[in-house]
C-alpha positions as CSV (number, residue, x, y, z in Angstrom):
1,X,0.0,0.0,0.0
2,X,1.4,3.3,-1.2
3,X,1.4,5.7,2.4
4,X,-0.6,8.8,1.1
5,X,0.0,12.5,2.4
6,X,-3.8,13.8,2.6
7,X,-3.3,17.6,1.0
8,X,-4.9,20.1,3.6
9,X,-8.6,20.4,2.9
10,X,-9.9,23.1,0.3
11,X,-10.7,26.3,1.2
12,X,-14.3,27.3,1.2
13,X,-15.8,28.6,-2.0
14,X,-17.1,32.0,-2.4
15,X,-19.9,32.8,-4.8
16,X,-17.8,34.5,-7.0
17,X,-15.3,31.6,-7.6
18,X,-18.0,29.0,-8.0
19,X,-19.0,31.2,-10.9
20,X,-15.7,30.8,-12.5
21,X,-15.9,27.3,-11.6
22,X,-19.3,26.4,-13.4
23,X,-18.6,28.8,-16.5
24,X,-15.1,26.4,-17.0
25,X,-17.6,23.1,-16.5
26,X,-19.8,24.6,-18.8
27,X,-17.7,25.3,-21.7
28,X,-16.3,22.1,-21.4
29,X,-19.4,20.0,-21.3
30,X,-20.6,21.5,-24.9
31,X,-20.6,17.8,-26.2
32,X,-22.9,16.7,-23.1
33,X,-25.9,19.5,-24.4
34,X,-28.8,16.6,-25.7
35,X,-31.2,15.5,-23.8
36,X,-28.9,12.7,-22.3
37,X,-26.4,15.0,-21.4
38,X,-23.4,13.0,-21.0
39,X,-24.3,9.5,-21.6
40,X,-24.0,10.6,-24.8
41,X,-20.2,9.2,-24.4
42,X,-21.8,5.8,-23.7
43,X,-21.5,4.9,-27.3
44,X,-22.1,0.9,-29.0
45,X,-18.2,0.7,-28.7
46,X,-17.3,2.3,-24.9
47,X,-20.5,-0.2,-24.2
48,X,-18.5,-3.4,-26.1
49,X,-15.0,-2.4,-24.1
50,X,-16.8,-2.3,-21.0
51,X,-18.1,-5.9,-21.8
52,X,-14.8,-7.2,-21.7
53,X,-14.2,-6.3,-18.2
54,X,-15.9,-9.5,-17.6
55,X,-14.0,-12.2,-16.4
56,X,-15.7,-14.3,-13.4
57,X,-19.3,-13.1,-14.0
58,X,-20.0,-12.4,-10.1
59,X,-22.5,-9.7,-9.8
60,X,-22.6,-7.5,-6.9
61,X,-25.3,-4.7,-5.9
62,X,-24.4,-1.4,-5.5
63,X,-28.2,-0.6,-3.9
64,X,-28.9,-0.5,0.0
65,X,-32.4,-1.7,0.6
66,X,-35.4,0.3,0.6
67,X,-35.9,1.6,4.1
68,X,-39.4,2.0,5.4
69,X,-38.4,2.6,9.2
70,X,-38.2,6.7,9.4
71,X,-34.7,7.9,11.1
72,X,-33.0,10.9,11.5
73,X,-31.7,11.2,7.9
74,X,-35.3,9.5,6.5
75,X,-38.0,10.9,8.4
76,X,-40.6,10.2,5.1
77,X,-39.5,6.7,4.0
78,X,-40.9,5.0,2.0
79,X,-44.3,3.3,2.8
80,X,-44.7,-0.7,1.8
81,X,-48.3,-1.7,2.3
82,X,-50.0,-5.2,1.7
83,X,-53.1,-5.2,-0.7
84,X,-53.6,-8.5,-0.2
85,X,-52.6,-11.8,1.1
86,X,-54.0,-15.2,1.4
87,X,-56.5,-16.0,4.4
88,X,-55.0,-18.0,7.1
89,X,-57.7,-20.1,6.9
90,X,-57.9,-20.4,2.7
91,X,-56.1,-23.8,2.4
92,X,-57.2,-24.7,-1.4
93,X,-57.6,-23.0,-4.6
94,X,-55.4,-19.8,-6.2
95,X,-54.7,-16.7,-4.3
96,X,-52.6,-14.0,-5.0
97,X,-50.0,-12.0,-2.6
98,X,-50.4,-8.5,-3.3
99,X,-48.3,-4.9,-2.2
100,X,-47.6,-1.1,-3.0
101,X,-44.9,0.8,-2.4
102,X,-44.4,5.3,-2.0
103,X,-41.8,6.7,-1.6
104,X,-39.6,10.0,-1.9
105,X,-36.9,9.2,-4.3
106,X,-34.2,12.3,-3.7
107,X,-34.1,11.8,0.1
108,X,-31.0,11.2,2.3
109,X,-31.4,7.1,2.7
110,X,-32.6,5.3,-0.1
111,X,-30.4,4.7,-3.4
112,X,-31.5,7.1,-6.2
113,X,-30.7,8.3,-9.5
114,X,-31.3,11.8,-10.9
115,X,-32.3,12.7,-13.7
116,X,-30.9,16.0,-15.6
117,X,-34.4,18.1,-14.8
118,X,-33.2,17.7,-11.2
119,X,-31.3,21.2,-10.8
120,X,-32.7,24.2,-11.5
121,X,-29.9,26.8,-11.2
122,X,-30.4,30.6,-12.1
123,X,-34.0,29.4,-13.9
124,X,-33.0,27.1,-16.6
125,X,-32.0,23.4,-16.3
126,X,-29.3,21.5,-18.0
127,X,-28.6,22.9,-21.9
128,X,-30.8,26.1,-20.9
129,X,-34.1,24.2,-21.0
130,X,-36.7,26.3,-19.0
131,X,-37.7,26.0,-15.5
132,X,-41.1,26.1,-16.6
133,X,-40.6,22.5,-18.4
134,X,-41.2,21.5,-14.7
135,X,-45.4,21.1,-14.3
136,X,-47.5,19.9,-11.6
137,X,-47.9,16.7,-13.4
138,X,-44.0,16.5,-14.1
139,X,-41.4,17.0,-16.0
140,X,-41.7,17.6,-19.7
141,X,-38.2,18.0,-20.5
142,X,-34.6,16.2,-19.1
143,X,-36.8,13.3,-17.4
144,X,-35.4,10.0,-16.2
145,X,-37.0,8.8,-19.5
146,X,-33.6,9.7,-21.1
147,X,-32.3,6.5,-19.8
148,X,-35.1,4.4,-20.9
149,X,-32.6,2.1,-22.3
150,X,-30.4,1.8,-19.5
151,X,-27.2,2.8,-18.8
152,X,-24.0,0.3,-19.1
153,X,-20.5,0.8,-19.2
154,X,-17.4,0.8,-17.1
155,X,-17.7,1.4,-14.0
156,X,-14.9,2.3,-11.7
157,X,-14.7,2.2,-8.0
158,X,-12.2,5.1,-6.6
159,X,-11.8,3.9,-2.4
160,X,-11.1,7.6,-0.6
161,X,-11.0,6.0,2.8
162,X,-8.9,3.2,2.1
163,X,-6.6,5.5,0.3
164,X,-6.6,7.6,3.4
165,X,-6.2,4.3,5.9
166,X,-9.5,5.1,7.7
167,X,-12.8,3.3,7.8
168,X,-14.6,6.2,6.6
169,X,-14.8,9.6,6.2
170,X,-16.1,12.5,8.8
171,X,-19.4,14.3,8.0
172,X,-18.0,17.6,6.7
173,X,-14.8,15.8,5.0
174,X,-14.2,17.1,1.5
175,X,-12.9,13.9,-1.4
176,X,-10.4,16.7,-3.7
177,X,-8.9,15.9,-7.1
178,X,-5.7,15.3,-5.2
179,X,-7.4,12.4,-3.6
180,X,-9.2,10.8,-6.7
181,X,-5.8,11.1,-8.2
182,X,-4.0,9.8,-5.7
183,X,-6.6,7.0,-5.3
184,X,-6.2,6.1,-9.2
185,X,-2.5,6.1,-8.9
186,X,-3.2,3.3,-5.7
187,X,-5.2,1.3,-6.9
188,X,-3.7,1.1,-10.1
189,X,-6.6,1.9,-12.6
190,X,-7.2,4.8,-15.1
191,X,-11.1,7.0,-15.2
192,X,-11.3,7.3,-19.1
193,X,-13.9,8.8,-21.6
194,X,-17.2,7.4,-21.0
195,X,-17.0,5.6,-17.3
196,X,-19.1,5.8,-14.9
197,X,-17.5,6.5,-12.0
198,X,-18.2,5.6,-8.2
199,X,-16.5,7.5,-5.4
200,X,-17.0,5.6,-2.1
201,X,-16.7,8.1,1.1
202,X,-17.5,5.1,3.4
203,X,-21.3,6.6,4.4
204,X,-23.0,3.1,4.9
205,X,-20.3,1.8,6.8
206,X,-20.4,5.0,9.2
207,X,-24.1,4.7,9.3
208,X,-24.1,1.0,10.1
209,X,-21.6,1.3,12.6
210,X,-22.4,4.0,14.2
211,X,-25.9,5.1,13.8
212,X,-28.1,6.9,11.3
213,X,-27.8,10.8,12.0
214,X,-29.0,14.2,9.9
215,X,-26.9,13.1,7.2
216,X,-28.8,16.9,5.4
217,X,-26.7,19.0,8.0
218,X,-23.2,17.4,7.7
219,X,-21.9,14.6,5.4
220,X,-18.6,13.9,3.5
221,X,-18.8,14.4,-0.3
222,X,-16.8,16.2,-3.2
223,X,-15.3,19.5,-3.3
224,X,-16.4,21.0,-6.2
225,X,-13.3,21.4,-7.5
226,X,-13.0,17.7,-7.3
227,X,-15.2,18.2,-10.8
228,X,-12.5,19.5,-12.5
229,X,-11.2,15.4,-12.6
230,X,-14.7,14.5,-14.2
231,X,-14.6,17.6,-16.7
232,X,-11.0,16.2,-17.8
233,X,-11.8,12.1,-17.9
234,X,-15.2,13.4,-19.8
235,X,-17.1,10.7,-17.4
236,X,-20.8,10.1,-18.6
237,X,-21.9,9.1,-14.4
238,X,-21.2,10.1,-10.9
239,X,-22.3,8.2,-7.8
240,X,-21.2,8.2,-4.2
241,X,-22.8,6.2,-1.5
242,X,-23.8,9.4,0.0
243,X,-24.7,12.7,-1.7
244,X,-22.2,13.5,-3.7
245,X,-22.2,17.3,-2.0
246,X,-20.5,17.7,1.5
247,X,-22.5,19.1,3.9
248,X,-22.4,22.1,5.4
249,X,-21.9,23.4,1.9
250,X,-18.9,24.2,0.5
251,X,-19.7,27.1,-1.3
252,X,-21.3,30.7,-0.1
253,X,-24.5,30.8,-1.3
254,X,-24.7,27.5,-3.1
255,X,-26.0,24.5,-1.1
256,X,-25.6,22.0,-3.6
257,X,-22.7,23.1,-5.3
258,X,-21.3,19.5,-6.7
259,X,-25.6,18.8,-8.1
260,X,-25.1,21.9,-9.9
261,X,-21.9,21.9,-11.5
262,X,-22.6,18.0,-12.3
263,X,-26.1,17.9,-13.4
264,X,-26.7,21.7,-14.6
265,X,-23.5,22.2,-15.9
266,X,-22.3,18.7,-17.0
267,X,-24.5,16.6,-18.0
268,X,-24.0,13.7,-15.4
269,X,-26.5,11.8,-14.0
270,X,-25.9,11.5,-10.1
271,X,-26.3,8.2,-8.5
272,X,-26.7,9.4,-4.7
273,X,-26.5,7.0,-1.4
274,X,-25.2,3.9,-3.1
275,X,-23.1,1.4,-0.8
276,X,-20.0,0.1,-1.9
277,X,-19.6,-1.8,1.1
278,X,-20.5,-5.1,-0.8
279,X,-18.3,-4.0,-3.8
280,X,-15.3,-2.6,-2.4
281,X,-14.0,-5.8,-0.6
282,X,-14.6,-7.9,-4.0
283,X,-12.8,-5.3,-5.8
284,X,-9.9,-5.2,-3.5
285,X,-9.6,-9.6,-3.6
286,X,-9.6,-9.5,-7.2
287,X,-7.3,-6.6,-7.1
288,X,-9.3,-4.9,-9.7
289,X,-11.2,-1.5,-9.4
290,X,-12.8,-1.9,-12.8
291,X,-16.1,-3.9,-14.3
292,X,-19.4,-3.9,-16.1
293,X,-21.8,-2.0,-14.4
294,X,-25.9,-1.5,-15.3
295,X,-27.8,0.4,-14.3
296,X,-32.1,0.1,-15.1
297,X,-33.9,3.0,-13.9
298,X,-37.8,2.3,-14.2
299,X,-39.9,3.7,-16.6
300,X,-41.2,6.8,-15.2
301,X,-41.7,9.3,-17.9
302,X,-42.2,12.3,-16.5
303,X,-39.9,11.9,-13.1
304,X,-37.0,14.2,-11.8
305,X,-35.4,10.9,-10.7
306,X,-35.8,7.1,-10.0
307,X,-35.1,4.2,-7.6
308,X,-32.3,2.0,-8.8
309,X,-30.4,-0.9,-8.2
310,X,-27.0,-0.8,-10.3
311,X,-25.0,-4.1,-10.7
312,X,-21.1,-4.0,-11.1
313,X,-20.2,-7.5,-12.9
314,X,-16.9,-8.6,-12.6
């Protein structure tokens, strides 16, 4: 194991350099601008490549299961209800087990994806399509719908905490492009054009170890200038296992500065509270930070985002 020197943590952005920040995301993202934003470098041949990291066909989830206990970082989850089930006392003949399931798919628990219609920054969301595309029934423009067909490629696992030596990181801890570098450099594998790629902060661990808290007020995450690695590698997904964004915020006047520059200013679809914690110790036997992932959103048409269950394949 290489020893790593953690740089000292980022400064705090203000307003005025986020702005510089997201214009220089911006301009670089020009080829991201459809509809599908940036899994528009998910093309037939990144998706072949990607095939070939198979090699023991083990599949492993990157989902935690849906929680329908509220806590203090899911006080609305989600709500499982039985519409039927057989009689106790019905021993012959068919019957039919029956449930339905609501739930709140950007809270701070369950696994989600977003869709591009997510952020609305300044008005306008992703490629300068109108707030007003948002109506009561839904969204008529950026939907989940865009990745109707799924979304496969290479996915890459970057391990901050095991590059740092520690079981997790601290609510409020910042993941920089020193450390996603650094983390490459140990664990001997390359972010390219067109991955979709997983930074693991070691949230579930923290949680199951030590408790649920209000992961909304504090919670390790990205600096935003962290982006500057995705703008560069052209990645067409981001997911973390918690929300991508640190919280408190890193930037004056922008609470969700990593959503922004990412979704608005990208093109990436965020994957938010993932866990890794199945993954991360296959990846680390096999010595191999690299596989097939797929990811199935459901078919919601009009929907800001989606449950979702990705599977890596090794």
């Amino acid at each position: 194991m290489v020893t790593y020197s953690r740089p000292p943590q980022p400064p705090r952005l203000t307003k005025g350099e986020f702005d510089v920040l997201y214009r220089r995301m911006l301009s670089r993202a020009a080829w991201a601008k459809g509809d599908r934003g940036a899994l528009a470098a998910l093309t037939p041949a990144r998706v072949l490549a990607a095939a070939r990291e198979v090699r023991t066909g083990r599949t492993v989830t990157l989902a935690a299961p849906v929680e329908t206990l509220p806590g203090p970082d899911n006080p609305e989850p989600a709500r499982h209800r039985m519409n039927g089930r057989p009689a106790e006392h019905a021993s012959s003949g068919l019957r039919f087990a029956m449930d339905s399931f609501a739930m709140n798919v950007h809270g701070d628990a369950d696994s989600h994806i977003d869709a591009l219609c997510h952020v609305i920054y300044d008005g306008t969301l992703h490629g300068g399509a109108t707030a007003s595309s948002i109506t009561a029934d839904g969204a008529t423009a950026l939907s989940i719908e865009a990745a109707r067909d799924g979304i496969v490629g290479r996915g890459v696992l970057l391990d901050i905490p095991r590059l740092r030596g520690v079981p997790w990181l601290e609510p409020g801890d910042h993941v920089t492009l020193d450390d996603l570098t650094a983390a490459e450099a140990a664990q001997h594998v390359r972010v390219g054009e067109g991955d979709l790629l997983f930074v693991r902060v070691g949230h579930r661990r923290r949680r199951g170890e030590l408790g649920a808290w209000h992961a909304a007020d504090a919670r390790a995450g990205l600096h935003p200038s962290a982006l500057e690695f995705l703008s560069d590698r052209r990645v067409a997904v981001l997911g973390g296992d918690g929300n991508n964004d640190t919280a408190p915020s890193s930037t004056e006047g922008v609470g969700f500065p990593v959503h922004v520059l990412a979704i608005h200013a990208m093109g990436l679809h965020l994957l938010d509270y993932l866990q890794f914690e199945d993954l991360a110790p296959v990846c680390q036997a096999e010595e191999r930070w690299s596989f097939l992932c797929v990811i199935a959103p459901l078919r919601l048409p009009d929907a800001t985002g989606s449950p979702v269950n990705p599977i890596a394949v090794l």
